[in-house]
C-alpha positions as CSV (number, residue, x, y, z in Angstrom):
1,X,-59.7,134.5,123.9
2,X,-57.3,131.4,124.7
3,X,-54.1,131.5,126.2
4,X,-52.4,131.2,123.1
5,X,-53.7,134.6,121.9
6,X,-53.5,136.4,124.8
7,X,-49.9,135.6,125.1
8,X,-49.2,137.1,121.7
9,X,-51.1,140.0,122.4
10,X,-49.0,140.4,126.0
11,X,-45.9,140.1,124.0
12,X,-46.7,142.8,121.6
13,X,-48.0,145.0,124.6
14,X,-44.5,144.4,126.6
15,X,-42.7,145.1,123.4
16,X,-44.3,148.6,122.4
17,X,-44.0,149.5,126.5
18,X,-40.3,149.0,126.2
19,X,-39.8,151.3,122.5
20,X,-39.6,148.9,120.3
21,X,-40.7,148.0,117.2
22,X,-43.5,145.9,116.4
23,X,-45.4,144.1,113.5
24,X,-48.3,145.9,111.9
25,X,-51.0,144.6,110.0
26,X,-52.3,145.9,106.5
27,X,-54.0,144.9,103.5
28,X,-52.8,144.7,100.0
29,X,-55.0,143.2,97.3
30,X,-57.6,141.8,99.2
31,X,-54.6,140.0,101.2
32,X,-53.7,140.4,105.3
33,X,-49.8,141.6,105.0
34,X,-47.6,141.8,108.1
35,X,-44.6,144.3,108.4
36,X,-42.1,145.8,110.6
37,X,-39.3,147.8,110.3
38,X,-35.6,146.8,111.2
39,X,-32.9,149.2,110.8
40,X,-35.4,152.2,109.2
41,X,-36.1,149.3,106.6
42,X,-39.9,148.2,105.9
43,X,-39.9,143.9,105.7
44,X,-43.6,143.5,104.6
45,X,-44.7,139.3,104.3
46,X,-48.4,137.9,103.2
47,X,-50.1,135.9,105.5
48,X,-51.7,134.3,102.7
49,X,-55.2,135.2,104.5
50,X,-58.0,137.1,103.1
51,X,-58.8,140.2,104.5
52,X,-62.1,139.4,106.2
53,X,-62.9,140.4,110.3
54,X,-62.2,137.2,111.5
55,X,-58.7,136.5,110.0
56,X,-57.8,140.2,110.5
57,X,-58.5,139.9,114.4
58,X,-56.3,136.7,114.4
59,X,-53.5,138.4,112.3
60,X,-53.5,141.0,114.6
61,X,-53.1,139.0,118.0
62,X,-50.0,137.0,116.1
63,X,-49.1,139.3,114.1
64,X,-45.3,139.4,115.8
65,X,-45.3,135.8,115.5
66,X,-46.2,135.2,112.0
67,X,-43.6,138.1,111.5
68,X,-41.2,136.6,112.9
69,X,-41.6,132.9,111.0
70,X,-41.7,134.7,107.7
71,X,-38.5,137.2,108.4
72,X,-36.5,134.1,109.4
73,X,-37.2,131.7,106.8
74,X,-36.2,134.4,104.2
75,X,-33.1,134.7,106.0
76,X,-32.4,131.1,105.7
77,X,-33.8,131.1,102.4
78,X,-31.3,133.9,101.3
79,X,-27.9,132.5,103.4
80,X,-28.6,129.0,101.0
81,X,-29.3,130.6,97.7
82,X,-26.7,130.1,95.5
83,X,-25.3,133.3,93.5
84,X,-25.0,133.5,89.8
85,X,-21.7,133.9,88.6
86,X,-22.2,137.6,87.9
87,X,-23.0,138.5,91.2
88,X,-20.8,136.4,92.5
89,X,-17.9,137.7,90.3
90,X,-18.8,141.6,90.5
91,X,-18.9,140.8,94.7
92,X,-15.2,139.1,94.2
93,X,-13.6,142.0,91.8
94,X,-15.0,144.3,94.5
95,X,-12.8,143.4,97.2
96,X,-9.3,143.6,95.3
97,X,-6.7,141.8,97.1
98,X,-3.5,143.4,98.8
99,X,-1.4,140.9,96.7
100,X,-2.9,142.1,93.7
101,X,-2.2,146.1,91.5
102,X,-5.2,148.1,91.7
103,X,-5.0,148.4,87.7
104,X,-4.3,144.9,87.2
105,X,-8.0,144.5,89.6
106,X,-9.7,147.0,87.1
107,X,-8.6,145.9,83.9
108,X,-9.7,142.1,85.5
109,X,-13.1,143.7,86.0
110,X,-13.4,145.1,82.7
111,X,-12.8,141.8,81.3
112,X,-15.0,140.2,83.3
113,X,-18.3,142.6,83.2
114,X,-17.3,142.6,79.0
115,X,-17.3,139.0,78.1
116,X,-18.0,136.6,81.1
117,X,-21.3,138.4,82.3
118,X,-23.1,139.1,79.3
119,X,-22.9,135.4,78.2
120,X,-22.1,133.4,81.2
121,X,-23.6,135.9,83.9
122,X,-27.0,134.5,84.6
123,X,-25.7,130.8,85.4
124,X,-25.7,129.5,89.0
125,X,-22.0,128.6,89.9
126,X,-22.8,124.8,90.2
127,X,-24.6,124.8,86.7
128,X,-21.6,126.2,84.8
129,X,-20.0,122.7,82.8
130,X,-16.5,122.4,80.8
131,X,-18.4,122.0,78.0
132,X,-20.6,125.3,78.6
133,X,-16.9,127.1,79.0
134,X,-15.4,125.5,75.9
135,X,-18.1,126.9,73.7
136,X,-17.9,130.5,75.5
137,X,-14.0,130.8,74.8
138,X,-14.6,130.1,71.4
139,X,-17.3,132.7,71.1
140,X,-15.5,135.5,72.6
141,X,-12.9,135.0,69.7
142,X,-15.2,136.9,67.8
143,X,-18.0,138.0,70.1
144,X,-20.2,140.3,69.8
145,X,-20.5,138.3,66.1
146,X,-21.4,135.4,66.0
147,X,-19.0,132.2,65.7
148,X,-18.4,131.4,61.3
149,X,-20.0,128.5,59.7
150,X,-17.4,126.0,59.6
151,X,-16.6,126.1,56.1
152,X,-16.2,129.9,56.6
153,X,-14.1,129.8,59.9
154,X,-10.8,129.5,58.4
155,X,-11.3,132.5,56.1
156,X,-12.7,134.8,58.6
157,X,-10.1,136.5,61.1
158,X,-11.0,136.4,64.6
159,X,-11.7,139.8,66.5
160,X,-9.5,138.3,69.1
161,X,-5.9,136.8,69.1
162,X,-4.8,134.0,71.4
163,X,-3.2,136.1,74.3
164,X,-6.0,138.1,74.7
165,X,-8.6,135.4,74.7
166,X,-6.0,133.7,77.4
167,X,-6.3,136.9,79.8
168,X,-10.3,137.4,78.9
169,X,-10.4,133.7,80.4
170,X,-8.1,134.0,83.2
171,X,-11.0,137.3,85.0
172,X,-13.3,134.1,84.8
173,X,-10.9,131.6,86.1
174,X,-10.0,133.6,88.8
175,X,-13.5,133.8,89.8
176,X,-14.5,130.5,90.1
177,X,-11.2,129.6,92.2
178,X,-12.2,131.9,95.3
179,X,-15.6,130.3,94.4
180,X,-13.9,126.7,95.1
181,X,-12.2,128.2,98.0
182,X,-15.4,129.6,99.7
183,X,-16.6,126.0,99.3
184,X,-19.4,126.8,96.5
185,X,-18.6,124.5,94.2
186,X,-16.4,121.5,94.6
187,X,-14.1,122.3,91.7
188,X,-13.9,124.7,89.0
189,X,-14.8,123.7,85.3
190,X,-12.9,126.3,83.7
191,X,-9.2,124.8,84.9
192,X,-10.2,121.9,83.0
193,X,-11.1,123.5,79.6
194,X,-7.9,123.7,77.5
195,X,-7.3,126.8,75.2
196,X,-5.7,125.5,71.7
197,X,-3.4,127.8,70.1
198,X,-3.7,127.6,66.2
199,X,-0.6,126.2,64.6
200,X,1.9,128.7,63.8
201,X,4.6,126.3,62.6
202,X,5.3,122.3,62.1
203,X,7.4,120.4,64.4
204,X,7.7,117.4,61.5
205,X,8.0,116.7,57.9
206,X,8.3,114.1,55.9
207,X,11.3,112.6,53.4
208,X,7.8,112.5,50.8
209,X,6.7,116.1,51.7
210,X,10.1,117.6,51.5
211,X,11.3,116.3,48.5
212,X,7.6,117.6,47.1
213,X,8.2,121.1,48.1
214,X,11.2,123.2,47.0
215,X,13.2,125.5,49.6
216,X,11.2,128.6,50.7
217,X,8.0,126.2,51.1
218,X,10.0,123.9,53.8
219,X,11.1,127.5,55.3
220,X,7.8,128.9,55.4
221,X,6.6,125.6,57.1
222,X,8.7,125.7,59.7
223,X,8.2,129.8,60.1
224,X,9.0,131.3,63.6
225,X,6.6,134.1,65.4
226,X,9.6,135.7,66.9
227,X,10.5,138.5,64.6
228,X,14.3,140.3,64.9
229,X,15.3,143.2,63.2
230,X,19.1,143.0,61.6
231,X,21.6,146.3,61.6
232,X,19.9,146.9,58.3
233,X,16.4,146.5,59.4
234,X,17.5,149.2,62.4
235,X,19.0,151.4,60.0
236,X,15.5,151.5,57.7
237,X,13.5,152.0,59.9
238,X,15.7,155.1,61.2
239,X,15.2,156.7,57.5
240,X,11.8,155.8,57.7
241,X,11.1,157.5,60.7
242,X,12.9,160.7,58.9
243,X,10.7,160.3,55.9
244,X,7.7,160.3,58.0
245,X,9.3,163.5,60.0
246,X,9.8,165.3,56.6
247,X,6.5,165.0,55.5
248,X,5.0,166.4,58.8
249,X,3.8,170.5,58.9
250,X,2.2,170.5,62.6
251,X,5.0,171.1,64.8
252,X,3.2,169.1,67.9
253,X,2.9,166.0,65.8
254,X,6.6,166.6,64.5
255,X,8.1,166.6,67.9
256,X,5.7,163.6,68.4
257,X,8.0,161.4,65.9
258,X,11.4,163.3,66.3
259,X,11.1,161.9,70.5
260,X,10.0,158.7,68.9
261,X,12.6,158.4,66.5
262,X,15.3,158.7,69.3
263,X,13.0,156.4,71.7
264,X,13.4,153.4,68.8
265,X,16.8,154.2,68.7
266,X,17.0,153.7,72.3
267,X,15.3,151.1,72.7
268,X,17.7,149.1,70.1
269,X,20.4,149.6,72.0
270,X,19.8,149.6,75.7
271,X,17.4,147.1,75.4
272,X,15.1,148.4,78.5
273,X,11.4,147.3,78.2
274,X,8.9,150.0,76.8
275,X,7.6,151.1,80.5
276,X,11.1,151.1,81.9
277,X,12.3,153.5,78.4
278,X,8.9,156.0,78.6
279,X,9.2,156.0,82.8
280,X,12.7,157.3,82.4
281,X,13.7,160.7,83.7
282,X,16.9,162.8,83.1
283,X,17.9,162.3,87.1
284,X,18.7,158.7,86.6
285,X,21.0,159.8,82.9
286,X,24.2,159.7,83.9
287,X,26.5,160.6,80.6
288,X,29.6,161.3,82.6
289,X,30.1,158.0,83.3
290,X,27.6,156.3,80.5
291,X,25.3,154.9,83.3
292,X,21.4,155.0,83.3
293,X,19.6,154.0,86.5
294,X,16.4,151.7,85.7
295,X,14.1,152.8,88.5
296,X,10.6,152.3,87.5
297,X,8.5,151.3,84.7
298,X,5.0,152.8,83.9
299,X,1.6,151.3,84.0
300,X,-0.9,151.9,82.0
301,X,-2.9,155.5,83.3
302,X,0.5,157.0,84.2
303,X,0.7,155.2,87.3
304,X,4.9,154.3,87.9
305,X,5.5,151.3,90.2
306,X,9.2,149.0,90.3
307,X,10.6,147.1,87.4
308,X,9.5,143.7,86.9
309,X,9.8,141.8,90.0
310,X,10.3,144.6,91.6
311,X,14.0,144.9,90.3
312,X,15.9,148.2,89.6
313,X,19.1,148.3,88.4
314,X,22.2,149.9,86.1
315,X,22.8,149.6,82.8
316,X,25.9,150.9,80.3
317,X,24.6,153.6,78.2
318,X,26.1,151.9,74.5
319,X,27.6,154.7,72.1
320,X,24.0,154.6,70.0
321,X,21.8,154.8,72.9
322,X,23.8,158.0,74.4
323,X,23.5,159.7,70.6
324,X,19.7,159.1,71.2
325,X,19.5,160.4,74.7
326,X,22.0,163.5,73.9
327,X,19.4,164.2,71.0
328,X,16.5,164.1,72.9
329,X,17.7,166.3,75.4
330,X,18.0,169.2,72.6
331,X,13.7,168.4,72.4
332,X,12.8,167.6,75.8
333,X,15.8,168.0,78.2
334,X,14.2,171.2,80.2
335,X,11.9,168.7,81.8
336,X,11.9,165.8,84.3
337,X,10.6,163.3,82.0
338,X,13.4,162.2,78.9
339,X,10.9,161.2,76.2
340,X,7.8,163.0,75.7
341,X,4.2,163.0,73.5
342,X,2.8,165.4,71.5
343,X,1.7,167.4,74.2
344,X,5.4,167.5,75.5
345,X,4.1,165.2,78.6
346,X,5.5,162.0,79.5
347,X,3.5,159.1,78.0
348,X,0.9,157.8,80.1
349,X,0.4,154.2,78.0
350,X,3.0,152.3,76.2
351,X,0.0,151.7,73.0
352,X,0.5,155.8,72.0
353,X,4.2,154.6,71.0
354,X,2.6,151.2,69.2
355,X,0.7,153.3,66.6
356,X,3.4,155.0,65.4
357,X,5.5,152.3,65.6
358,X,3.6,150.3,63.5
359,X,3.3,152.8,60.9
360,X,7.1,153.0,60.4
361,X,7.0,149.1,60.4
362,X,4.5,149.1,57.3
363,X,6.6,152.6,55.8
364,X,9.5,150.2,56.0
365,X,7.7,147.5,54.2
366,X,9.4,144.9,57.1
367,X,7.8,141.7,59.0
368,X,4.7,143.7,61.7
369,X,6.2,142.9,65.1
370,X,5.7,144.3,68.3
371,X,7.3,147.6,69.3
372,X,9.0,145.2,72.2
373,X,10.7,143.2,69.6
374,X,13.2,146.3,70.0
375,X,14.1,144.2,73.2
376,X,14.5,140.9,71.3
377,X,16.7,142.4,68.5
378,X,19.1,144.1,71.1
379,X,19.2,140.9,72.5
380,X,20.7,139.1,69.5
381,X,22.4,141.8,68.3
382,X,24.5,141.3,71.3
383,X,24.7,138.0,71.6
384,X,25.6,137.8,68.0
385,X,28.5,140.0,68.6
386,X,30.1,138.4,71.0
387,X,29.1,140.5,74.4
388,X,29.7,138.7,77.7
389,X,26.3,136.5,78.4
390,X,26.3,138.0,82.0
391,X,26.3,141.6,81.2
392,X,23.9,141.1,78.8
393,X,21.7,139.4,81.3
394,X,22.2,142.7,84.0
395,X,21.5,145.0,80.8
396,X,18.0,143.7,80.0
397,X,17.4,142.9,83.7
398,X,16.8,138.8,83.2
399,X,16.1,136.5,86.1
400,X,18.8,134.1,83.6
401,X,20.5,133.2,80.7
402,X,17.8,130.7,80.3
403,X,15.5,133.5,79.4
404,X,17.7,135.4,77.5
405,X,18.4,132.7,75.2
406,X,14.6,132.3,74.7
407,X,15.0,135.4,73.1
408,X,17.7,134.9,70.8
409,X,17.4,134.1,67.2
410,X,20.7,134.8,65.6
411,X,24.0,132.7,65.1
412,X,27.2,133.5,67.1
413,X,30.7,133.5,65.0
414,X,33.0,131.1,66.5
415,X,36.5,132.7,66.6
416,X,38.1,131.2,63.4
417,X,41.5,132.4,64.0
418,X,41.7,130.6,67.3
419,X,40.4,127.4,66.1
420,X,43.2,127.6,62.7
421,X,46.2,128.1,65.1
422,X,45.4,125.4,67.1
423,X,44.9,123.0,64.9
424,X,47.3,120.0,65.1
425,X,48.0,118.1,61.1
């Protein structure tokens, strides 16, 4: 026996002595295996020695050794390995930051495990390209399809608007930022891929073109997204809404469009956003002195947190939005919450008000907006009317004027009868 081995054999002698754990020999497939267990965890390796009486005496004298070599190369072997972005991304979503809403974290993780994993998953970080991103945002425009021919593409209506793809792509972006910051990769491929919004109007025409096309065409060219509903447009919608109500037998979906009904109304003239109107409660109504206390706004799941930026405030309760709330109250004012579903709770998601909302839309045959385009007609209802710029900007609860104008579209009236007396001949 030379030294060698007999100093193995002392160490694995001095090792049991003490209580500890040491490698064992077996075989497997006509193999010599070592193993030991750490932590009530079995680590078997191969040798790569056949099981004959020679090589089994010598596994056994270094069997702690050859254990040892094995366990910590695959250790070193598993600190270098680069993760795929799947497991890197699912390991990231799992620690949700303090900075960041639970729900925000989850809906991030949804997004992520829906569209980024199943196409993009099994990548290494460091073999993920611009290009390799630029084709995967313009598959998940209509994933699970596949992406039109390109004589088809125009005709064929992605699954997917642009928002949506722009928040899909933002779970992955995030990803590969703390993937930059944890020194992975040396920069992130997706900040450099560029998402193109179609063309929803022309910034340029022509003396040729518009002497070619007659009025509405050189309108429709130059079409606006941002839709705003007139007095007229307010007032159809209300008979609409009545219409609809009419029709209905089942009480539960009756008092579904009755509190909706009052909820638009609402809406057009307080101009509150949708999780500030459905988060309000009766406490904060104050009709004695035609107050309401914004104090929260409602998540999606029920879950209430502060206005955006974390803002409450007061607003005037206007002549039409106190005829909503007083009418309400006849439906729902026995309970904490002012406007409730069809189950007489307090609604839990802002989209349960988008159905119906859309179907009194259609009903009214007018341009399909969003229900929070209640919030952009308020605002240039006002404006248009001549209220102070300041209150208005308290009322809706803007950072500035800068971003109430944004959402104007109307034209103010200057004051005619000023201008006539002053005028010098």
């Amino acid at each position: 026996m030379t030294n060698m081995i007999k100093f193995d054999y002392a160490k694995q002698k001095m090792m049991r002595k003490k209580g500890n754990s040491v490698a064992g020999v077996f075989i497997r497939n006509g193999m010599l295996y070592v193993r030991k267990k750490i932590g009530g965890k079995l680590y078997p390796y191969s040798t790569g020695k056949k099981a004959n009486d020679a090589n089994k005496q010598w596994v056994e004298y270094h069997a702690e050794s050859i254990w040892e070599e094995k366990h910590n190369n695959r250790e070193v072997e598993v600190t270098h390995s680069e993760p795929t972005v799947e497991e890197f991304g699912l390991k990231y979503y799992s620690l949700c930051p303090d900075t960041r809403e639970e729900d925000t974290n989850k809906r991030l993780l949804h997004d992520f495990k829906t569209y980024c994993a199943p196409l993009l998953g099994h990548y290494k970080l460091s073999e993920v390209t611009a290009t390799i991103i630029a084709q995967w945002q313009e598959k998940i425009k209509y994933y699970p399809d596949e992406i039109p021919e390109a004589d088809k593409i125009d005709k064929i209506k992605p699954k997917r608007a642009f928002s949506r793809v722009k928040n899909i792509k933002n779970s992955l972006s995030l990803v590969f930022n703390q993937a930059v910051e944890d020194g992975l990769i040396p920069s992130s491929p997706v900040k450099s891929v560029k998402l193109v919004k179609k063309a929803t109007k022309r910034c340029s025409l022509s003396i040729e073109e518009a002497e070619s096309f007659d009025e509405s065409e050189i309108e429709d060219i130059f079409s606006d997204n941002t839709v705003v509903y007139s007095e007229k447009e307010i007032e159809l919608l209300i008979q609409m809404c009545d219409v609809i109500i009419a029709s209905i037998k089942s009480s539960h979906h009756r008092f579904a469009w009755k509190s909706f009904k009052w909820l638009m109304i609402f809406k057009f003239y307080s101009g509150v956003r949708s999780g500030e109107a459905i988060a309000l409660m009766w406490k904060y109504v104050d009709f004695e002195n035609n107050k309401i206390d914004i104090r929260f706004t409602m998540q999606s799941g029920g879950k209430m947190k502060l206005p955006k930026e974390n803002k409450t405030r007061t607003i005037d309760m206007l002549p039409q939005a106190k005829m909503a709330l007083l009418e309400i109250q006849k439906l729902s004012g026995h309970t904490k919450w002012v406007f409730l579903n069809s189950k007489r709770e307090p609604y839990r998601y802002v989209d349960g008000v988008n159905k119906l909302w859309k179907q009194v839309v259609e009903k009214a045959n007018l341009q399909p907006a969003r229900f929070y385009n209640t919030r952009h007609s308020f605002v240039t209802n006002m404006l248009s009317r001549g209220m102070n710029s300041e209150w208005l900007i308290q009322q809706v609860g803007h950072a500035s004027l800068v971003i109430t104008r944004k959402h104007y579209e109307g034209v103010i009236e200057p004051e005619w009868d000023r201008l006539t007396n002053n005028l010098e001949i």
